[in-house]
C-alpha positions as CSV (number, residue, x, y, z in Angstrom):
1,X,21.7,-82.8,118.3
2,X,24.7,-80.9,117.8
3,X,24.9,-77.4,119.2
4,X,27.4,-74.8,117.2
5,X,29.0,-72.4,119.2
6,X,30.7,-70.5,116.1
7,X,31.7,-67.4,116.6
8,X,31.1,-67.1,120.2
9,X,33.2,-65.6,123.1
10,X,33.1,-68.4,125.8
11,X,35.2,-67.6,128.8
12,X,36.1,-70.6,131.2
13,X,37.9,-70.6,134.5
14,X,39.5,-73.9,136.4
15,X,40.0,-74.7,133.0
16,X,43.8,-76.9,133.7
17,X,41.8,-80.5,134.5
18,X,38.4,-82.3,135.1
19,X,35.0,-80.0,134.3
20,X,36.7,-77.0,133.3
21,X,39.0,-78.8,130.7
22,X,36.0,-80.7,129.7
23,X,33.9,-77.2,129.5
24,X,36.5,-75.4,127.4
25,X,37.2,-78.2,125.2
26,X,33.6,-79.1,124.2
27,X,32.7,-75.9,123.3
28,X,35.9,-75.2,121.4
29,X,35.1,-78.7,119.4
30,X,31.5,-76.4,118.8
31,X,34.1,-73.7,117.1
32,X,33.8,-71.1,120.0
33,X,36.5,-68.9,120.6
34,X,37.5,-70.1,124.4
35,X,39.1,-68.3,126.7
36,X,40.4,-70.4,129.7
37,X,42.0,-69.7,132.8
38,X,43.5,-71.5,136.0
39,X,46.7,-71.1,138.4
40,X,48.2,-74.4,136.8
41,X,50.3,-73.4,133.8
42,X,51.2,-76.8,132.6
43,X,47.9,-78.7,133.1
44,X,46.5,-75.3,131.5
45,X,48.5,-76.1,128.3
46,X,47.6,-79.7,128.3
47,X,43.7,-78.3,128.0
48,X,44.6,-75.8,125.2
49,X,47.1,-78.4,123.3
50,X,45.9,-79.3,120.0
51,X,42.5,-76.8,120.4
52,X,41.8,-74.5,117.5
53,X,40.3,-71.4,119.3
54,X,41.7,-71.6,122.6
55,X,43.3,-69.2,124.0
56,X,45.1,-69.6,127.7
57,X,46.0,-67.1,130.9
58,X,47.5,-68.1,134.1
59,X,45.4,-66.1,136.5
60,X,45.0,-66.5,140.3
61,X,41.3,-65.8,140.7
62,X,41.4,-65.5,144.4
63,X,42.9,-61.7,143.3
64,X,39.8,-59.9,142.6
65,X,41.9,-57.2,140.9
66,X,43.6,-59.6,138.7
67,X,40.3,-61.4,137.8
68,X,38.8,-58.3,136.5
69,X,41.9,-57.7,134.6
70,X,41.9,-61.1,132.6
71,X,38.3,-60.0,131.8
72,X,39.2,-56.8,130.4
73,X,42.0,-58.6,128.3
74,X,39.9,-61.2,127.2
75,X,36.9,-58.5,125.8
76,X,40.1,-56.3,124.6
77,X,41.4,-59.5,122.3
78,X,37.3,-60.3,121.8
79,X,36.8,-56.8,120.7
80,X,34.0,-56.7,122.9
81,X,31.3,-58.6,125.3
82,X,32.0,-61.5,126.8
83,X,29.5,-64.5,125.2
84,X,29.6,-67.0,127.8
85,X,31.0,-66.9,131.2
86,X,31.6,-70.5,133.0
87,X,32.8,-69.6,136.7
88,X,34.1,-73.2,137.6
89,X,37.0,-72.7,139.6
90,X,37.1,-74.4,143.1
91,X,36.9,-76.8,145.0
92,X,38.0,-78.0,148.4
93,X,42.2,-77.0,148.2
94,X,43.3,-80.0,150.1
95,X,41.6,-79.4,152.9
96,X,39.9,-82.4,155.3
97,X,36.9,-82.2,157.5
98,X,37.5,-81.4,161.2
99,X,35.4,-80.1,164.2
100,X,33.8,-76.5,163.5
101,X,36.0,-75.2,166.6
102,X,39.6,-76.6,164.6
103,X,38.3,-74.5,161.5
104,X,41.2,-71.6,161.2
105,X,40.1,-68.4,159.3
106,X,42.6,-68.9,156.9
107,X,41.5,-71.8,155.5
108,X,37.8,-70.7,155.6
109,X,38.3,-67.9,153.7
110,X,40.4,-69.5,151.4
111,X,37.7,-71.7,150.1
112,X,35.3,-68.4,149.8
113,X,37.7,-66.5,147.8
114,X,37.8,-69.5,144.9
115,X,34.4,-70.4,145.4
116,X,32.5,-67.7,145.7
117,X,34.2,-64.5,145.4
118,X,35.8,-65.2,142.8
119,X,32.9,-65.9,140.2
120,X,31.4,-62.8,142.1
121,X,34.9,-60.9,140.8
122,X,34.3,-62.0,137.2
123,X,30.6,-61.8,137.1
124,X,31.1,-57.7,138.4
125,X,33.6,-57.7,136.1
126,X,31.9,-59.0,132.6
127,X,28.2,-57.9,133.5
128,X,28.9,-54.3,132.2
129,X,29.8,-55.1,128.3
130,X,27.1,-58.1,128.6
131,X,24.5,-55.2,129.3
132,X,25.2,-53.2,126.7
133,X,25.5,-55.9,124.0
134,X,21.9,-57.0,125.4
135,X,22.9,-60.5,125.4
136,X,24.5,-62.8,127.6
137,X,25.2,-66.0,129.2
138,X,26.7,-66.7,132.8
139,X,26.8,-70.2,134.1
140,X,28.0,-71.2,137.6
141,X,29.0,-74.4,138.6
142,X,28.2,-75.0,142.2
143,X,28.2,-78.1,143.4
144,X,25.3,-80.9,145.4
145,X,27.2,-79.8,148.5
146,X,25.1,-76.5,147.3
147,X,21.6,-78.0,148.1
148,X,22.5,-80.3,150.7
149,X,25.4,-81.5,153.3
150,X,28.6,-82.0,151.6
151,X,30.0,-85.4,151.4
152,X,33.5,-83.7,152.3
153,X,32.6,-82.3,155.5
154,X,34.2,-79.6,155.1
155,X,31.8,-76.0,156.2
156,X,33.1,-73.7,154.6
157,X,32.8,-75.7,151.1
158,X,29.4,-76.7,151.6
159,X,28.5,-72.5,152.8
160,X,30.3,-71.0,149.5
161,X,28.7,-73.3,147.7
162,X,25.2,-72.4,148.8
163,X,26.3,-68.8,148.6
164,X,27.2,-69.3,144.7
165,X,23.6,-70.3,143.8
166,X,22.1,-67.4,146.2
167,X,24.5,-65.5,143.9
168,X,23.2,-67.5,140.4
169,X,19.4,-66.4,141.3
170,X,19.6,-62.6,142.6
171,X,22.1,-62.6,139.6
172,X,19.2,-63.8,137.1
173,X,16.9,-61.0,138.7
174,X,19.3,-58.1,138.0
175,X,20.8,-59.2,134.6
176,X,17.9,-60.7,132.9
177,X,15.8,-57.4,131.9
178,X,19.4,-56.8,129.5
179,X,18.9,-59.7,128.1
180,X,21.4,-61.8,130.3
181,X,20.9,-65.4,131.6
182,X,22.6,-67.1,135.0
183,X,21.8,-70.1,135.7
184,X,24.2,-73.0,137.8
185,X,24.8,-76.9,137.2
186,X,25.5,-78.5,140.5
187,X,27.6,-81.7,140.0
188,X,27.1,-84.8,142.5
189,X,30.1,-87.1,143.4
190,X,31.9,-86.8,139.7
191,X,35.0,-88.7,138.8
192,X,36.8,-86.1,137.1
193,X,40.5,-87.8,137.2
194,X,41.0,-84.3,139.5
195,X,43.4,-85.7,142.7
196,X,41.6,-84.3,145.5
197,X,38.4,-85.9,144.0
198,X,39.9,-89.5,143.5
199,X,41.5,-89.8,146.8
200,X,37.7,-88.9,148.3
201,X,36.3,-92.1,146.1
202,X,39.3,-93.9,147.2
203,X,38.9,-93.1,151.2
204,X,35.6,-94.9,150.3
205,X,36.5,-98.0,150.2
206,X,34.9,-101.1,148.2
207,X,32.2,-101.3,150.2
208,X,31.7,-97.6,150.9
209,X,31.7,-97.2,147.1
210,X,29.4,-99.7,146.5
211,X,26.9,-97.8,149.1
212,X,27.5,-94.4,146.7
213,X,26.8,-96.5,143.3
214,X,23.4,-98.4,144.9
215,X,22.1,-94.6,145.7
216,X,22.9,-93.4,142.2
217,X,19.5,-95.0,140.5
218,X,21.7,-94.7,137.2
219,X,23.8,-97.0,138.9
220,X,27.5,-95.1,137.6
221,X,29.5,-92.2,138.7
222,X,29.7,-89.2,136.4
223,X,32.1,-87.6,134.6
224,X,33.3,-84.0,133.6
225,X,32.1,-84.7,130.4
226,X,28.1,-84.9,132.1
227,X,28.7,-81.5,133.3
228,X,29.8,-80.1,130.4
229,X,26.6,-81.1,128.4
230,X,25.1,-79.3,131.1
231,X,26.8,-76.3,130.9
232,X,27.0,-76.5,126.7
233,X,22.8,-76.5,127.1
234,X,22.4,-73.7,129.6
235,X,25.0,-71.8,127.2
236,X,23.1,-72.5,124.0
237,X,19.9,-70.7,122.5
238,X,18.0,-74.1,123.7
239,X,18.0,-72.4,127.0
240,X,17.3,-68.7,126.3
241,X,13.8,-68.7,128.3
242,X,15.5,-70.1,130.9
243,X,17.7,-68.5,134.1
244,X,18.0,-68.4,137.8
245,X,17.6,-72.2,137.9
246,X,20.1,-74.9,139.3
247,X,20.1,-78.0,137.6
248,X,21.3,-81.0,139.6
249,X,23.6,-83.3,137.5
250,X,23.7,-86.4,139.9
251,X,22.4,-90.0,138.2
252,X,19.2,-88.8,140.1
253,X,20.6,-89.4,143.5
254,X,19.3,-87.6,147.0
C-alpha cells in the first residue's frame, strides 16, 4: 500500500539525522509539503537536499518563544493549519548514567526542555489553527524508555519520556472532540546512524549485543526507517478512529 500525502502540511522537528530525517523524507517522497526543523544547520540541509517540498528552519526548540514562532511561520507560508505535527526532537544530549545524587539540575532540565517541553511548546502552539480547521494530526515520538526503565540509565530521559505519553493521552482527550488525533510511537534500541545512539550499541560489546538481538524475537535491530512507517500510519486517514494510543515499535521485545 502506498499512502499519498499530497497536499498536506506535515511539520517535523529533529529533522537533521536518524527518525526525523527518515520522518520528513518519507512523507515528502508521499508529496507532502514538509516542514523540518533542528539546531544542526548542515545535517538539516543534508535532509532537505534533493527533496521536492521541503522546506528547512534552524530553530532551538528548547526556546518555547522561538518554537511557537517557527509555528506561526510555518502556518503563515502554509496559509493556514498545520496537517501533521511530528514532535521528534530529543534524546539523551551526551549525557551518561550516574548515581541520582551526581544528577545536576542543569543537565536534568536540559533533557526536559527537548523532550518534553518542547513538543508541549509546539503542540500549544499549532492546536489553535488545528481546532478551527476541525482536523488534525499530532504524533509524538517517545521512546521504550517511555514504558519501561531506559537502557541509558539516565533519569531524567527515562521521566520526560513517560511525561511525553502522559502528554500524548490527556492531549487526545482535549483535542479529539475538534477533530484532532495524538497518538505516540515509542521506538526500542534503533540504529539510526545518530552518534550518541551508536556509541550506546558499541559500549555493548559482541557479546552484550548478542544478548539485545536474542531478546528481539525478530532477531534485528531497527531502523529510522521502522519508525517512520509508524509515524506515516498514525498520520494517514488509516488511522483516523484512532488516538491517545502508543504504539511500541521494538521487534516485539520486553
Amino acid at each position: 500500500m502506498s499512502l499519498d500525502f499530497s497536499g498536506r502540511v506535515v511539520a517535523v522537528t529533529g529533522a537533521a539525522a536518524g527518525i526525523g530525517r527518515a520522518v520528513a523524507q518519507s512523507f515528502a517522497a508521499r508529496g507532502a509539503r514538509v516542514f523540518a526543523t533542528d539546531i544542526d544547520a548542515a545535517l538539516l540541509a543534508e535532509t532537505a537536499s534533493r527533496q521536492t517540498g521541503m522546506s528547512t528552519a534552524v530553530v532551538d526548540l528548547r526556546d518555547r518563544a522561538a518554537a511557537a514562532r517557527w509555528i506561526a511561520a510555518v502556518e503563515a507560508e502554509a496559509g493556514g493549519a498545520i496537517d501533521i505535527l511530528v514532535n521528534n526532537a530529543g534524546g539523551t544530549l551526551g549525557q551518561q548514567q550516574s548515581a541520582i545524587e551526581d544528577v545536576e539540575d542543569a543537565a536534568w532540565d536540559a533533557i526536559f526542555d527537548v523532550n518534553l517541553n518542547a513538543a508541549f511548546a509546539l503542540c500549544r502552539a499549532a492546536a489553535p489553527a488545528m481546532k478551527r480547521a476541525g482536523q488534525g494530526r499530532i504524533v509524538n515520538i517517545s521512546s521504550g524508555a517511555g514504558l519501561r526503565p531506559s537502557r541509558t540509565g539516565i533519569q531524567a530521559y527515562t521521566a520526560a519520556k513517560h511525561a511525553v505519553i502522559g502528554l500524548t493521552r490527556q492531549l487526545a482527550h482535549e483535542l479529539g472532540p475538534h477533530g484532532v488525533t495524538v497518538n505516540a510511537v515509542a521506538p526500542g534500541l534503533m540504529l539510526t546512524g545518530v552518534p550518541a545512539v551508536t556509541r550506546q550499541w558499541e559500549g555493548y560489546g559482541a557479546e552484550g549485543q548478542k544478548r539485545v538481538l536474542e531478546g528481539i524475537p525478530l532477531r534485528r535491530m531497527g531502523t529510522a526507517q521502522d519508525i517512520a512507517d509508524s509515524v506515516l500510519f498514525f498520520a494517514s486517514d488509516l488511522a483516523s478512529f484512532v488516538t491517545g494510543q502508543v504504539l511500541p515499535v521494538n521487534g516485539g521485545s520486553h
